[in-house]
N, C-alpha and C positions, 0 to 999 in steps of 0.2 A: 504494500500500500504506500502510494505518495503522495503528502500533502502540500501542497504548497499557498503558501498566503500572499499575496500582493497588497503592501500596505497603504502604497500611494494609490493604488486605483480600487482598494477596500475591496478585493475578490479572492475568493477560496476556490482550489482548484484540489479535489479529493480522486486518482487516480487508482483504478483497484489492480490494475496490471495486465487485463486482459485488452484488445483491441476493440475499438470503440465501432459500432455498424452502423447507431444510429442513436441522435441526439431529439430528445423531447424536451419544451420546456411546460412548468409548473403551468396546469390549468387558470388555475390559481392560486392567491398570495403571493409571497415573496418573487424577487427573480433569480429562478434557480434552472438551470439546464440539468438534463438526467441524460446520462452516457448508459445505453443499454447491449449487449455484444451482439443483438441480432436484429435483422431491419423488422418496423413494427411489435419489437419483441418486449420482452417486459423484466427480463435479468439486468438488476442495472449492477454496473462493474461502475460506477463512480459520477460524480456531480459536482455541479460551479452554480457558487454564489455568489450574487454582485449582489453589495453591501452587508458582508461579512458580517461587520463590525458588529452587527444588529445581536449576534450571534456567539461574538467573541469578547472577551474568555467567556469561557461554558456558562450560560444562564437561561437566556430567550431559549424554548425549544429543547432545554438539556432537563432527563430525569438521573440526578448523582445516584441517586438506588442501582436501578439498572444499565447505568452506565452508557445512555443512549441520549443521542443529539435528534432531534426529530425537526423536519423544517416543513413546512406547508402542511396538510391536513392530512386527516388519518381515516380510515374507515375500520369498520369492526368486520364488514365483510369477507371471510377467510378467500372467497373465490378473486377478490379484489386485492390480496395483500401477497407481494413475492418477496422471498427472501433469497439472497445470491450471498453466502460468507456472512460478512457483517455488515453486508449492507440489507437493507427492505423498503422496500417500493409500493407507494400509497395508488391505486388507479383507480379510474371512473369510465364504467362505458359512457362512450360516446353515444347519445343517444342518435343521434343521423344516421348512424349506420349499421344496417342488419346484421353484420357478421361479426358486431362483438368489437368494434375496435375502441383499446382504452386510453383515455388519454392520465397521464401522472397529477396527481393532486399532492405527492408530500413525497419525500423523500426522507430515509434513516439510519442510521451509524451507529452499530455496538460499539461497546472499547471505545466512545467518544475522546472520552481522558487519556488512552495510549494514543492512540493517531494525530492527536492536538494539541499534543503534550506541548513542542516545539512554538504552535502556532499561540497556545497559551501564555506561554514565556514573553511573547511579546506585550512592548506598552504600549496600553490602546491609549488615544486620548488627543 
């Protein structure tokens, strides 16, 4: 996993390691892009958020219990929620479309505090 923060342009760049096929961004909320490894697919391998800050150090979005950063919305529906590693990916069918296609409502990160550890470190302000 790579993370990297851009402080002057306030954007987190969360890479999972695999190759990227196809980029969604958040239905809605925040603005966050979701890297998924298949076209239309719904495994996300990593996600960019323009204005971090909102986010950093661990608070907005962060539960310290379970060690998870969550950013846009969440659903309870198991058919709606995918997990890849440490990441899990919030989706909503699109309702336009007969065949089911979803679009990302939230995006989430186990092990928030190991992978942020670095980006934690930095002073926000």
């Amino acid at each position: 996993m790579k993370v990297i923060y851009d402080q002057a342009v306030d954007v987190l760049r969360i890479i999972g390691g695999q190759p990227v096929a196809d980029t969604a961004s958040l239905l809605r909320g925040p603005d966050v892009a979701v890297d998924v490894a298949t076209c239309n697919g719904h495994d996300v391998i990593g996600f960019t958020v323009i204005g971090a800050s909102a986010y950093l150090p661990l608070g907005l979005g962060y539960d310290a219990q379970s060690d998870i950063l969550t950013i846009g919305e969440t659903t309870i529906d198991p058919a709606l929620i995918t997990e890849n590693g440490d990441f899990i990916g919030y989706w909503q069918v699109y309702a336009d479309e007969p065949n089911g296609f979803r679009d990302p409502i939230g995006v989430a990160l186990r092990q928030a505090s190991k992978y942020l550890a670095s980006v934690i470190a930095i002073p926000f302000g």
